[in-house]
N, C-alpha and C positions, 0 to 999 in steps of 0.2 A: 103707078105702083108705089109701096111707101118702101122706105130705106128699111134695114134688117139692121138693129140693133147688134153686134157682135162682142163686145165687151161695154162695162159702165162699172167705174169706182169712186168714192171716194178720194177726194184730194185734199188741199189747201189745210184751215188749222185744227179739221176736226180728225185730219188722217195722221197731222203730227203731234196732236195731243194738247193743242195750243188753245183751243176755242174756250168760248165763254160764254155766257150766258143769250149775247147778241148776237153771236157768231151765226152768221148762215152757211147752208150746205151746200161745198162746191162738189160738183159731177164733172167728171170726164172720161169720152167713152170713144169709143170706133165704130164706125158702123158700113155698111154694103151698099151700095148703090144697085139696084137691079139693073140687068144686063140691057134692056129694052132702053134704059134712059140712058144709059153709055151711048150706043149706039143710035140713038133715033139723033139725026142734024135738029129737029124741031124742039128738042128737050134739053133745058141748061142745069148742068151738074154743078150742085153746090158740095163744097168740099169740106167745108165746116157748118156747123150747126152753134148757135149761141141764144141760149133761151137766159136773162138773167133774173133777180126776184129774189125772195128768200133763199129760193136754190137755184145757186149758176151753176146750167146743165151744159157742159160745150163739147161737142162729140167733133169727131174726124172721119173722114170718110178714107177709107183702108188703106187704097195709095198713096194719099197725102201724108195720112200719118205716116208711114214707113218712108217715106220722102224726108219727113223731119227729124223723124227718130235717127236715122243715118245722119240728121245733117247736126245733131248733137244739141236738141231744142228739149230745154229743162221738162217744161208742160210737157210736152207728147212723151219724154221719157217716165217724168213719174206717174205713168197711167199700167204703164209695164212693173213696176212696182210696188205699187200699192196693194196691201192686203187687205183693205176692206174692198170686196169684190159684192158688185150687186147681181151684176148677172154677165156672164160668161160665155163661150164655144169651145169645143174643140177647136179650131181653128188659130185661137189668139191662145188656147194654154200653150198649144206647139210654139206661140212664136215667144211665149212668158219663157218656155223653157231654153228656148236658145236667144235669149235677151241679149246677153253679154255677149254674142256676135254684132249687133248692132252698135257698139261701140267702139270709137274712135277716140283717142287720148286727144288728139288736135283737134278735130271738130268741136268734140264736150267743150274745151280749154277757149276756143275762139266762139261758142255758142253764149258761155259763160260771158264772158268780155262784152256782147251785145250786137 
């Protein structure tokens, strides 16, 4: 079964106004894992996805990201921010809307540090 897309945005310097002529298009998005390959022993769950090229497409698989997001990891944060939105759920506007529950002043502060 293929993974379900659940959010995809722009990022990097075309989302801050920074790009240029050469600049290529960064993605990053969250996506579902079907339930069948959770659970099958036989099936190995990849948790990121990283397509790169003109456009670097790097998606997260749902747990993971909310795994990072909590642990205060810039990337997975500014996916929850960005307003260039390509395509969307219910599912992530609910967690767009309570975003600023996922933050942690010491996590961000020591994510930042590296």
């Amino acid at each position: 079964m293929k993974n379900q897309i659940l959010h995809k945005v722009v990022v990097g310097s075309r989302l801050h106004g920074l790009n240029n002529e050469n600049s290529d298009y960064d993605y990053r998005g969250i996506f579902k894992v079907p339930l069948i390959d959770i659970l099958s022993p036989y099936r190995k769950q990849d948790n990121i996805s990283w397509i790169e090229g003109k456009e670097d497409d790097t998606s997260y698989e749902l747990l993971n990201f909310l795994k990072m997001a909590t642990s205060g990891n810039p990337s997975v944060l500014e996916v929850l921010w960005s307003n260039q939105v390509i395509e969307t759920t219910d599912i992530i506007q609910e967690l767009i809307e309570n975003r600023h529950k996922l933050l942690d002043d010491k996590r961000v502060y020591l994510a930042q540090l590296g």
